[in-house]
C-alpha positions as CSV (number, residue, x, y, z in Angstrom):
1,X,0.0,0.0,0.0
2,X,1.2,3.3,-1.1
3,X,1.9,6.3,1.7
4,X,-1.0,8.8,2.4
5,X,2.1,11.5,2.0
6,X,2.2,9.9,-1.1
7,X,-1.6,9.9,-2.6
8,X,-1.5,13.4,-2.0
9,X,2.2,14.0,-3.0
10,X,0.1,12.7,-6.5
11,X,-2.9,15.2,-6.0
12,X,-0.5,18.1,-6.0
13,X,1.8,16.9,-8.9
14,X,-1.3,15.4,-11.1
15,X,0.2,13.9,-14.6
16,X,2.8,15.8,-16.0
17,X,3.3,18.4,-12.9
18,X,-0.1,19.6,-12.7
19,X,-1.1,21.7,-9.5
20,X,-4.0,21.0,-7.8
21,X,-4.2,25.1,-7.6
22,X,-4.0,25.3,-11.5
23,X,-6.4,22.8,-11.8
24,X,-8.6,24.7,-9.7
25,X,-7.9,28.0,-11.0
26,X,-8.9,26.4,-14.4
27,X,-12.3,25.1,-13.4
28,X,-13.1,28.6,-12.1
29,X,-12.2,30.3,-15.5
30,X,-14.7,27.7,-17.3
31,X,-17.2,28.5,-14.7
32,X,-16.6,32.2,-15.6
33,X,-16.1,32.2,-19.0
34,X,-19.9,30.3,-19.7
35,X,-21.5,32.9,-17.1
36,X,-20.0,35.9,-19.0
37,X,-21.1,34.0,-22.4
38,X,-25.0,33.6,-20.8
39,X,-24.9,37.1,-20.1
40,X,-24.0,38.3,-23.4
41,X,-25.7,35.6,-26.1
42,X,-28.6,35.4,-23.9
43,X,-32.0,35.6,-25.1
44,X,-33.1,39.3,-26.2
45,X,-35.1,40.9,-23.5
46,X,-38.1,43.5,-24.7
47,X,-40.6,44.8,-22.6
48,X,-43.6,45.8,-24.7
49,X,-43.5,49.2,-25.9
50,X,-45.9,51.7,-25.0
51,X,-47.8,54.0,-27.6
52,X,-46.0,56.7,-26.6
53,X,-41.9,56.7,-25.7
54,X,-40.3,59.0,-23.4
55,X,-37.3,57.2,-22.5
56,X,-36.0,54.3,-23.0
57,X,-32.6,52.1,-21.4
58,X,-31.5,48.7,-21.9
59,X,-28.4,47.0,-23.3
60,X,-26.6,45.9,-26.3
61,X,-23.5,45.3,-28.1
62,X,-21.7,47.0,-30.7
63,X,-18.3,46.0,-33.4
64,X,-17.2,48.7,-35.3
65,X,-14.9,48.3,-38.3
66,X,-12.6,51.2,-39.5
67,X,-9.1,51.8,-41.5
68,X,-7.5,51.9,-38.6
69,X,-9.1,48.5,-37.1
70,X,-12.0,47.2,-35.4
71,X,-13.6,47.5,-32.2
72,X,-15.9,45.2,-30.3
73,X,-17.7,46.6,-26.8
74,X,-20.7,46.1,-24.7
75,X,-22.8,49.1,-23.5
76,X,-25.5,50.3,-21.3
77,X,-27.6,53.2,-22.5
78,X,-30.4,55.7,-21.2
79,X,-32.1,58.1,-23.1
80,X,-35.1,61.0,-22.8
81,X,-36.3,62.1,-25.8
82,X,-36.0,64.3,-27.2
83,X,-32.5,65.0,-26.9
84,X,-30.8,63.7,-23.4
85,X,-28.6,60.4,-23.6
86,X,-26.5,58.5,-21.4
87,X,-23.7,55.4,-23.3
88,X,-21.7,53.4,-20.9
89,X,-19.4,52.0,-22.7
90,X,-18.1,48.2,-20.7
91,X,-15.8,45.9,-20.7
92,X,-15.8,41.9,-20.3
93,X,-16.7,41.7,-16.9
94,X,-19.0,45.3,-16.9
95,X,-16.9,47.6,-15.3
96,X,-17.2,51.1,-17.1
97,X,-14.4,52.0,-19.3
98,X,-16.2,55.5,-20.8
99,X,-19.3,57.6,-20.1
100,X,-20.6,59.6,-22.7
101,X,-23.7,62.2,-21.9
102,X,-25.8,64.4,-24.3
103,X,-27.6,67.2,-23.6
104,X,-29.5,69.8,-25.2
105,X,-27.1,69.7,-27.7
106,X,-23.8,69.2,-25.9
107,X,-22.0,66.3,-24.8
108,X,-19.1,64.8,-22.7
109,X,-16.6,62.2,-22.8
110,X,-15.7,61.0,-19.3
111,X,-13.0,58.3,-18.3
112,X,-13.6,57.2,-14.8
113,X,-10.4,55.6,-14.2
114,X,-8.0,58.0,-15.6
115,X,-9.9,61.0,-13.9
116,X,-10.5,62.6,-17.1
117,X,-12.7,64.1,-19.6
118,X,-13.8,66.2,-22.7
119,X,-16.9,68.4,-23.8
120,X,-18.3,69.4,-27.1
121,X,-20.7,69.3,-29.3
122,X,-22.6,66.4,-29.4
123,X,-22.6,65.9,-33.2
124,X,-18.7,66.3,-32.8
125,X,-18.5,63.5,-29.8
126,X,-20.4,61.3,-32.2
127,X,-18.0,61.9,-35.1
128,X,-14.9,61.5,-33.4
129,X,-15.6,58.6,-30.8
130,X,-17.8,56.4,-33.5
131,X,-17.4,58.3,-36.9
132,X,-21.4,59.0,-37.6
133,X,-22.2,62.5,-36.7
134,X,-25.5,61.4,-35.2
135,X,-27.5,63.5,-32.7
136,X,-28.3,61.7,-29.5
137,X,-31.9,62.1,-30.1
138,X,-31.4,60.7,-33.4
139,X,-29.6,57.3,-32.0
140,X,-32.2,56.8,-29.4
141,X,-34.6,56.8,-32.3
142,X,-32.9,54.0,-34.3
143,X,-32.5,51.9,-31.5
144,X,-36.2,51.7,-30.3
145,X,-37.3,52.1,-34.2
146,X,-39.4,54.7,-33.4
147,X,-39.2,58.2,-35.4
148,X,-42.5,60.0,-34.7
149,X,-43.8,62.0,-31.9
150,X,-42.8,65.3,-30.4
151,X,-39.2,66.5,-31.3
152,X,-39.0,63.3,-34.1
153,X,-37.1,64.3,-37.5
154,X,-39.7,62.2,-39.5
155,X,-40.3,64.3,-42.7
156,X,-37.4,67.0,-41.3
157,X,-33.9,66.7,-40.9
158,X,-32.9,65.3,-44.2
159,X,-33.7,62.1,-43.2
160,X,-35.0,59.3,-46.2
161,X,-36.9,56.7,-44.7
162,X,-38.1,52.9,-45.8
163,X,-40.7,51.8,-44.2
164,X,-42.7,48.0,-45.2
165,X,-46.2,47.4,-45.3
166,X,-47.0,47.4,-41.3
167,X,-44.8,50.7,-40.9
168,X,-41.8,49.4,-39.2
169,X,-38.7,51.5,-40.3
170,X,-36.4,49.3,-42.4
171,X,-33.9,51.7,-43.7
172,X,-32.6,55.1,-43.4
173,X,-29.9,57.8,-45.0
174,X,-28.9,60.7,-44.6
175,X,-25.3,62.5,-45.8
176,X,-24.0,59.7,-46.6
177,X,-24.7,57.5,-43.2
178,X,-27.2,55.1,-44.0
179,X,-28.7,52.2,-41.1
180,X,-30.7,49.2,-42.1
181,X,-32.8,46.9,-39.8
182,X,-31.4,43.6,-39.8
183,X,-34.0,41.8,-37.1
184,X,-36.6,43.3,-35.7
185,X,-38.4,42.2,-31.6
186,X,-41.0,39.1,-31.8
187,X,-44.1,41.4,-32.6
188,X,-42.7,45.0,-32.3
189,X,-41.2,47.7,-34.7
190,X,-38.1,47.5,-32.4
191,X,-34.8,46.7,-34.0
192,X,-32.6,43.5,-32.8
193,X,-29.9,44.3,-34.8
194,X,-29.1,47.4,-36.9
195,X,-26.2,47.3,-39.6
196,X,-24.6,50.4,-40.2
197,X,-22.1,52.7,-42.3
198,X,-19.9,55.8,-43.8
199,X,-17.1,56.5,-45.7
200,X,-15.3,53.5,-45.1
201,X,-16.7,52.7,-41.7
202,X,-19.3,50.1,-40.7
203,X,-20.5,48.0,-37.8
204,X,-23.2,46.4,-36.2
205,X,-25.5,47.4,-33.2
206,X,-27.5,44.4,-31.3
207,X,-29.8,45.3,-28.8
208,X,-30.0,42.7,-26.1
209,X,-32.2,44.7,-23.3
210,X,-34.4,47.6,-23.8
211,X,-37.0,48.9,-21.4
212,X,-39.3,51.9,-22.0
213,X,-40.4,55.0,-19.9
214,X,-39.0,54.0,-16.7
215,X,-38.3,56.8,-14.2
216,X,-35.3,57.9,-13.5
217,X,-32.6,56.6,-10.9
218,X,-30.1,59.6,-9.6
219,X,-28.7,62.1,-11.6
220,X,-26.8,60.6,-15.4
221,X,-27.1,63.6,-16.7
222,X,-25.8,66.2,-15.1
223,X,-22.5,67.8,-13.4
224,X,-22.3,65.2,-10.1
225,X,-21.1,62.6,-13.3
226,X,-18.4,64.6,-13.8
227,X,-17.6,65.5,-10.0
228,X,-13.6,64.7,-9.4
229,X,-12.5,65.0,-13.3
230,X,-10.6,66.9,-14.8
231,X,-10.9,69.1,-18.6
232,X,-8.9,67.5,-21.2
233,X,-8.4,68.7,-24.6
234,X,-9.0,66.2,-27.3
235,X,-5.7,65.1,-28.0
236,X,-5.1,64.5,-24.7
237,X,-8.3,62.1,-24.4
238,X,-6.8,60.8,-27.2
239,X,-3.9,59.8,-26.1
240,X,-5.8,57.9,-22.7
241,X,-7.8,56.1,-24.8
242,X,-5.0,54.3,-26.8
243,X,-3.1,54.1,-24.0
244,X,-6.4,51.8,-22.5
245,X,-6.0,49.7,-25.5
């Protein structure tokens, strides 16, 4: 009969030198990485929309492809119509790696983590952080597939829309950015997945979670999400984000 010192000299070693700890640590990073792949390929989640949309939040996921690269992220968002918006941008394991806010027609880009951020126009925060000089109103619009009601650009705003025989919007363009619906919500004129591009840039929004007209929690919006930040020019935020990557 062998030693108990040596039955668990064997544990420790395992074939070919294997820890126990690594063994371990290994069966933990399966257990995480099928959680993390539940949470992001679960089902879509949609609760029914009302007649009329104030706000809506939810999440979804979006790969971007550029000259430069691509770019893959999760995101939360929170929007009133018709022209307040809040986009967290997340990583793997949904800590917050950027904020961005519209409002009234400005916007800011905040970095938590390196105490920084920058403020603008919100047409110009769209262009330079995603390339599509959308209006936050606008984006809010294509996600819940939506574009009437007060403050909508149906019919205004240079916008050409496609709509099919129920009325859901299929398509749209304008200056040269043009979106089309790729799935729409069991039932519902809300998008799943929207496909869209520019001048050499594409990418793909899917919704996985959207709510509508819930009240608010706290304040997204205003200066307490900036409180302990500091002004940066672009350039400088710039040079943070690549420095994230």
């Amino acid at each position: 009969m062998r030693p108990i010192s040596a039955e668990r000299e064997t544990l420790r070693a395992g074939p070919a030198g294997t820890s126990l700890r690594a063994v371990r640590v290994s069966v933990v990073a399966c257990f995480v990485l099928v959680a993390l792949q539940a949470c992001v390929s679960g089902p879509p989640v949609l609760s029914p929309p009302p007649t009329q949309i104030d706000a809506l939040d939810g999440y979804g996921s979006l790969s971007l492809r550029r000259e430069s690269g691509s770019v893959k992220t999760r995101f939360s968002f929170r929007f009133i119509l018709p022209d307040t918006g809040r986009i967290e941008a997340l990583d793997l394991f949904g800590r917050t790696l950027a904020v961005l806010i519209f409002k009234e027609g400005d916007s800011w880009l905040a970095l938590p983590s390196r105490h920084a951020y920058w403020t603008g126009p919100e047409e110009e925060l769209m262009e330079k952080f995603l390339g599509f000089g959308l209006k936050a109103g606008e984006l809010a619009r294509l996600l819940c597939g939506r574009w009437t009601g007060p403050g909508a650009p149906d019919g205004t705003g240079g916008w050409k829309l496609e709509r099919d025989v129920r009325g859901y919007v299929l398509s749209g363009e304008r200056d040269g950015f043009r979106f089309e619906v790729g799935e729409f919500f069991g039932g519902a004129s809300v998008p799943r997945s929207v496909a869209f591009s520019r001048a050499g840039r594409s990418g793909r929004v899917r919704v996985l979670k959207i709510q509508f007209n819930r009240p608010p929690r706290g304040d997204l919006f205003g200066p307490s999400a900036l409180k302990g930040l500091e002004p940066k020019t672009w350039p400088e935020i710039e040079a943070l984000l690549q420095d994230e990557d």
